[in-house]
C-alpha positions in Angstrom: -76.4 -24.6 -49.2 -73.6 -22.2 -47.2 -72.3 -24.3 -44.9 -71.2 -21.0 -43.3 -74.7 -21.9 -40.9 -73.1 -25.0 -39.8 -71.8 -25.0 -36.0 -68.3 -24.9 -35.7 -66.0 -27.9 -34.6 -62.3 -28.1 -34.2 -62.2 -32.0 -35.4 -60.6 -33.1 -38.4 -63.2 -32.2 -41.7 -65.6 -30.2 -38.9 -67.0 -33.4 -37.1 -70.0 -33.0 -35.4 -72.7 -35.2 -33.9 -76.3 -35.5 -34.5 -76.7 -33.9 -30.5 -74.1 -31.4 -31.4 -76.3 -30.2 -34.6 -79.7 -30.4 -32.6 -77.9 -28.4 -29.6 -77.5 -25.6 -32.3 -80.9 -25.6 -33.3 -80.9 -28.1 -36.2 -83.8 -30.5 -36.6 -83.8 -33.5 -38.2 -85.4 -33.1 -41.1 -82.9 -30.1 -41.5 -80.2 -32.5 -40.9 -81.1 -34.5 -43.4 -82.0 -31.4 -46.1 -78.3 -30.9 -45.3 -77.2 -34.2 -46.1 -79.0 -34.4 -49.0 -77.8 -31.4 -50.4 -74.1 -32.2 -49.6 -73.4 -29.7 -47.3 -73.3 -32.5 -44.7 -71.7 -36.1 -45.0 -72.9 -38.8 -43.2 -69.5 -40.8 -41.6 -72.1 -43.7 -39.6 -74.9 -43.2 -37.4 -75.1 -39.8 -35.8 -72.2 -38.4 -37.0 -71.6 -36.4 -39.9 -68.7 -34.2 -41.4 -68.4 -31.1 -43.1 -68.7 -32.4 -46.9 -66.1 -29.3 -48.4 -63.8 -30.3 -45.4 -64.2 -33.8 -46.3 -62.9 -32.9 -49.6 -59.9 -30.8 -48.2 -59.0 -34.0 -46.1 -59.4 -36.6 -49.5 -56.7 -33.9 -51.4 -54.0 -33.8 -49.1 -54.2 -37.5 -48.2 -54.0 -40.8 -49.9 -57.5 -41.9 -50.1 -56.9 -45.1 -47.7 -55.2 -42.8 -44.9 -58.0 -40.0 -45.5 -61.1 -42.8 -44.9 -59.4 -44.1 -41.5 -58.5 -40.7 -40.1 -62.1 -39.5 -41.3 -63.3 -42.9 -39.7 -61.3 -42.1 -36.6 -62.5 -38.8 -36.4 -65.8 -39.6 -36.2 -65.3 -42.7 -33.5 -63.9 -40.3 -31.2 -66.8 -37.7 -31.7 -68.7 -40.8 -30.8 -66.9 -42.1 -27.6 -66.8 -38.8 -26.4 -64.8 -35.1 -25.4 -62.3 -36.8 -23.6 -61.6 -39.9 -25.6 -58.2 -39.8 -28.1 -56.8 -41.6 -30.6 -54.6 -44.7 -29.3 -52.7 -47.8 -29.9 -52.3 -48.5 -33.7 -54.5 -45.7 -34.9 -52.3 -43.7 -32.5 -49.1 -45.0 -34.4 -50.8 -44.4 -37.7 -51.7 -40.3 -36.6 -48.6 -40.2 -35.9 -47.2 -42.1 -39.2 -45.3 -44.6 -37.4 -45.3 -47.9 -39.2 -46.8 -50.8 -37.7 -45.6 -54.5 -38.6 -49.1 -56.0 -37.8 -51.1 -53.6 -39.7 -54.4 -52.4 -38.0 -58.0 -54.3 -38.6 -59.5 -52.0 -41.4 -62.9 -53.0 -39.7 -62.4 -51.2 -36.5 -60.4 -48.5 -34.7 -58.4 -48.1 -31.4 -59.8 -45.1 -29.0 -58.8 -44.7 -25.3 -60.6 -42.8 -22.9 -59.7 -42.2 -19.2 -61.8 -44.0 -15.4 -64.3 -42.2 -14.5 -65.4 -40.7 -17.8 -69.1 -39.7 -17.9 -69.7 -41.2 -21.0 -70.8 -44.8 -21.4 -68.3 -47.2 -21.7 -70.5 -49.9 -24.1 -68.4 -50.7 -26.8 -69.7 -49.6 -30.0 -69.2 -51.4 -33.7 -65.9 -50.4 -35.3 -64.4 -49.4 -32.2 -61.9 -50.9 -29.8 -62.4 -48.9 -26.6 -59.9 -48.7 -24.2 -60.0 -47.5 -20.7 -57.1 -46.1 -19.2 -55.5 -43.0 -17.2 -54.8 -40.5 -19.5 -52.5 -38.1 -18.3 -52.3 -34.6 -20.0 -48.6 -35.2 -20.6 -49.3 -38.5 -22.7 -51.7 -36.8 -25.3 -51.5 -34.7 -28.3 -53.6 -33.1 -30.8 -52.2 -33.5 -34.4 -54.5 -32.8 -37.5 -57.5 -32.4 -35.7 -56.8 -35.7 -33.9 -56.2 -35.9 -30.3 -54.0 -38.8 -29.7 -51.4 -40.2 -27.2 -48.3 -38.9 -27.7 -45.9 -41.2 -29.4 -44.0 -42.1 -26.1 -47.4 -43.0 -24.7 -48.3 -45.0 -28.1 -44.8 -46.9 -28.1 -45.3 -48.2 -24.7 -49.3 -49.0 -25.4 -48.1 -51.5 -28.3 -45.2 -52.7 -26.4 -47.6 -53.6 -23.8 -50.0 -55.2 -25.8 -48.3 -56.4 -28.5 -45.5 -58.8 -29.3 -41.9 -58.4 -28.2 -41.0 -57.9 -32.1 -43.6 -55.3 -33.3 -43.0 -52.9 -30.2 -39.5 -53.2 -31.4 -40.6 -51.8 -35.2 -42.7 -49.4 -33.2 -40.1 -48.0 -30.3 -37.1 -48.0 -32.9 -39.5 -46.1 -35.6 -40.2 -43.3 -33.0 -36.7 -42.6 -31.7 -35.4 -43.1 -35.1 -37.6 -40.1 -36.4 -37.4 -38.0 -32.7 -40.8 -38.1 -32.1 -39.7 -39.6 -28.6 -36.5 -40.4 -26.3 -35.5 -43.0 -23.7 -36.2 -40.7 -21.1 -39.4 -39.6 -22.0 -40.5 -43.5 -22.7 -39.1 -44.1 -19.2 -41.0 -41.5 -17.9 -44.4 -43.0 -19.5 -43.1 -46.6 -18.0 -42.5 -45.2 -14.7 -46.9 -44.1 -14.8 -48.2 -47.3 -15.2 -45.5 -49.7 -13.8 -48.5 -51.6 -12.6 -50.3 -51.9 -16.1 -50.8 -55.2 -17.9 -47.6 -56.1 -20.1 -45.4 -53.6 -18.6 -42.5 -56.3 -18.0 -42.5 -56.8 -21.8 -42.4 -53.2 -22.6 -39.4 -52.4 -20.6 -37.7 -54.8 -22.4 -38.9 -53.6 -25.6 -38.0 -49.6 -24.6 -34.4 -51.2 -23.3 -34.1 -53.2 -26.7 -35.0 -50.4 -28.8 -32.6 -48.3 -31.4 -33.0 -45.5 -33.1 -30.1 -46.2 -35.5 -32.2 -49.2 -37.1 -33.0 -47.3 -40.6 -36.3 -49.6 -40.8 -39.0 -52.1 -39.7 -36.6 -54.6 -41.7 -33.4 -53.8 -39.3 -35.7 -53.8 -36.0 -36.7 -57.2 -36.7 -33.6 -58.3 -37.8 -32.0 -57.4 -34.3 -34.5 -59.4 -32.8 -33.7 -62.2 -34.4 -30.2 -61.9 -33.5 -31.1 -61.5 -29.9 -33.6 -64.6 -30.2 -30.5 -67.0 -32.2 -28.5 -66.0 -29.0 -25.8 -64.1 -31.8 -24.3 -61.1 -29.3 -25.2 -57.6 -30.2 -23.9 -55.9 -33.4 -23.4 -52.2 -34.1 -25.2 -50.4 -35.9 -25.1 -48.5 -39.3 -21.3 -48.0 -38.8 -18.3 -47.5 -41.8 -16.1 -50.2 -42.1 -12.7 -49.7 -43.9 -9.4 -51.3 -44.8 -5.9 -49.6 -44.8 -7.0 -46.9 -47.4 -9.8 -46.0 -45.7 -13.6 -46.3 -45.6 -15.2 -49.1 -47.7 -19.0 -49.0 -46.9 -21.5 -48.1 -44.3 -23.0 -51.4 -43.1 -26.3 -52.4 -41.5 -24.9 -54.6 -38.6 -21.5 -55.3 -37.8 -19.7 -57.5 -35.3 -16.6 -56.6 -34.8 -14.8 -59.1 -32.9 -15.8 -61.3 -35.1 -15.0 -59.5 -38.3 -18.3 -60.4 -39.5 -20.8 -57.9 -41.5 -24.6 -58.7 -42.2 -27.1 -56.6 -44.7 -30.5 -56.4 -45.0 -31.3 -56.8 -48.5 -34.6 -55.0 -49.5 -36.9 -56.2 -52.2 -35.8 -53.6 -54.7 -32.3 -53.0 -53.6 -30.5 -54.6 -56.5 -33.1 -53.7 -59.0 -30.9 -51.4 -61.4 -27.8 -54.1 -62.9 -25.4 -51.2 -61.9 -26.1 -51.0 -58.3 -25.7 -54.6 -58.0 -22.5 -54.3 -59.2 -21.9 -51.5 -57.1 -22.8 -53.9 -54.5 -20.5 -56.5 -55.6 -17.2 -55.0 -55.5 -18.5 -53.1 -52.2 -18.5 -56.6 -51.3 -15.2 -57.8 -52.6 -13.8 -54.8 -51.0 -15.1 -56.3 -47.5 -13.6 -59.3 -48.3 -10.3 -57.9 -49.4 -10.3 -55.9 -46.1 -11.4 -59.4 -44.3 -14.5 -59.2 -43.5 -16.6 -61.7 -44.0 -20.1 -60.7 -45.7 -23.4 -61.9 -44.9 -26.6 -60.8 -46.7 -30.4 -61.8 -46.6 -33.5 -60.8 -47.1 -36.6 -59.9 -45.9 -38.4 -63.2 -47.0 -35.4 -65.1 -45.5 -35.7 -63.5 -42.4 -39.6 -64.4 -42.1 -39.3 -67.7 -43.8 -36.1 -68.9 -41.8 -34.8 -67.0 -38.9 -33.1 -69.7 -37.9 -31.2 -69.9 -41.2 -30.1 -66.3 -40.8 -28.3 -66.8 -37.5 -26.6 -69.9 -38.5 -25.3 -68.2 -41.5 -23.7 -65.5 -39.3 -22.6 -67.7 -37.2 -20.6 -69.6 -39.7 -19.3 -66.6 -41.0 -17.8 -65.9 -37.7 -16.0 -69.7 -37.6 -14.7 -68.5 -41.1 -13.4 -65.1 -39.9 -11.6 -66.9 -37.0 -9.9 -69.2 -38.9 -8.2 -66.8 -40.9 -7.7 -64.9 -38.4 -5.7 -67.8 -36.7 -4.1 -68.7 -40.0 -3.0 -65.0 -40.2 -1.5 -64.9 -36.9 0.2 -68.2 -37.7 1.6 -67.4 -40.8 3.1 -63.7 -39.1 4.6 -65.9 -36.0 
């Protein structure tokens, strides 16, 4: 059947509702000939996609991002013309990554006060209700969404202190946003629910941590009481550079890495990372490394670890200027 008959929508895979298609003149039954012939796809009840769209969507996607944006798609046809995409599906439009990953049972919509359509929540959706300035949403892919300053301060509000971190730092790490803009979006709903907690996560964030790994790892820090390290900078001795590090602190002559799962895979980059690390230690620095599992398992363990590498780094330190007196 040419689909070419089908009424045109500007939603991802040609969304349209079963209203939409009775508005143009198509019955029921038709709908259903429609379906059956698979020019239509059903998505859930009363909703329906272009089937060769569908397909389009499927090729360019991994099948698991393709079913929640085709999912998403069709929740916001539901909700309504002026509903969006927020929160973690927001985060996931906009391929931010999430450290609490989003229920695959239902997805996050926002629509503004005052909206005309109902506001009984439907199954699979989490409906928001909340101002929705035009300067805080987006259309991407057929999606409209908050913009991803809007988005980080959603999650910061709503989530913990340590996932609007992974969030914040992910967005200003990949420019989809700035610290102005973000105080900008703070500065609209400084009465809002949670708002205290996002400040502190916008003020907190960096958009030199490389990944959801580093973000956390600084919160940890903060949370051990260990003071502030820099970030991603090169560290050398008297012949110059040695290595770019994750975290350094400085006064303490005291280096930390973040050791992901398959960093010393191949034999010959740990090596590599070996006599990178004698090199730091020849330079005297004192080296701290731990991973992922360690962080989660034992954040406690982490901090302590650093923080006896900085009583190390002191004592020779002292020796040194002892010795030289």
């Amino acid at each position: 059947m040419d689909t070419a008959e089908l009424p045109g929508s500007p939603r991802l895979a040609g969304i349209v509702t079963r209203a939409e298609l009775q508005a143009a003149g198509f019955s029921d039954g038709r709908i259903r000939t429609l379906v059956s012939h698979g020019a239509l796809t059903r998505l859930s009840s009363g909703v329906y996609a272009r089937s060769d769209r569908c397909a389009l969507v499927a090729g360019r996607l991994p099948s698991a991002r393709g079913d929640r944006l085709l999912r998403l798609a069709a929740a916001l046809a539901v909700v309504g013309s002026d509903a969006v995409a927020s929160h973690q599906d927001a985060a996931f439009v906009h391929g931010l990554p999430l450290l609490d990953q989003p229920s695959p049972d239902f997805v996050s919509v926002s629509r503004p006060h005052g909206s005309a359509a109902s506001n009984t929540a439907r199954p699979g959706i989490n409906l928001h209700i909340a101002a929705l300035p035009s300067g805080q949403v987006a259309m991407l892919n057929g999606i409209p969404v908050t913009t991803a300053a809007r988005t980080v301060v959603d999650l910061a509000r709503t989530t913990s202190f340590r996932s609007g971190v992974v969030v914040a730092d992910a967005a200003l790490r990949g420019g989809l946003t700035s610290k102005p803009e973000l105080a900008a979006v703070l500065a609209s709903c400084d009465r809002w629910p949670g708002v205290q907690r996002a400040r502190s996560v916008v003020s907190f964030a960096d958009g030199r941590s490389e990944s959801p790994f580093e973000s956390i790892s600084r919160v940890a820090f903060r949370d051990g009481g260990l003071p502030p390290p820099e970030l991603q900078v090169w560290v050398g001795g008297e012949h110059g550079p040695i290595a770019r590090v994750d975290f350094l602190w400085r006064t303490h002559r005291t280096v930390a890495e973040a050791d992901g799962a398959l960093k010393y895979s191949d034999p010959e980059q740990a090596r590599r990372q070996l006599r990178r690390d004698a090199a730091l230690r020849g330079a005297g620095f004192e080296v701290v490394h731990f991973s992922w599992g360690d962080l989660v398992a034992s954040p406690e363990q982490v901090v302590a670890a650093i923080r006896t590498a900085f009583r190390r780094a002191d004592l020779l330190r002292r020796a040194e200027v002892g010795r030289s007196a």
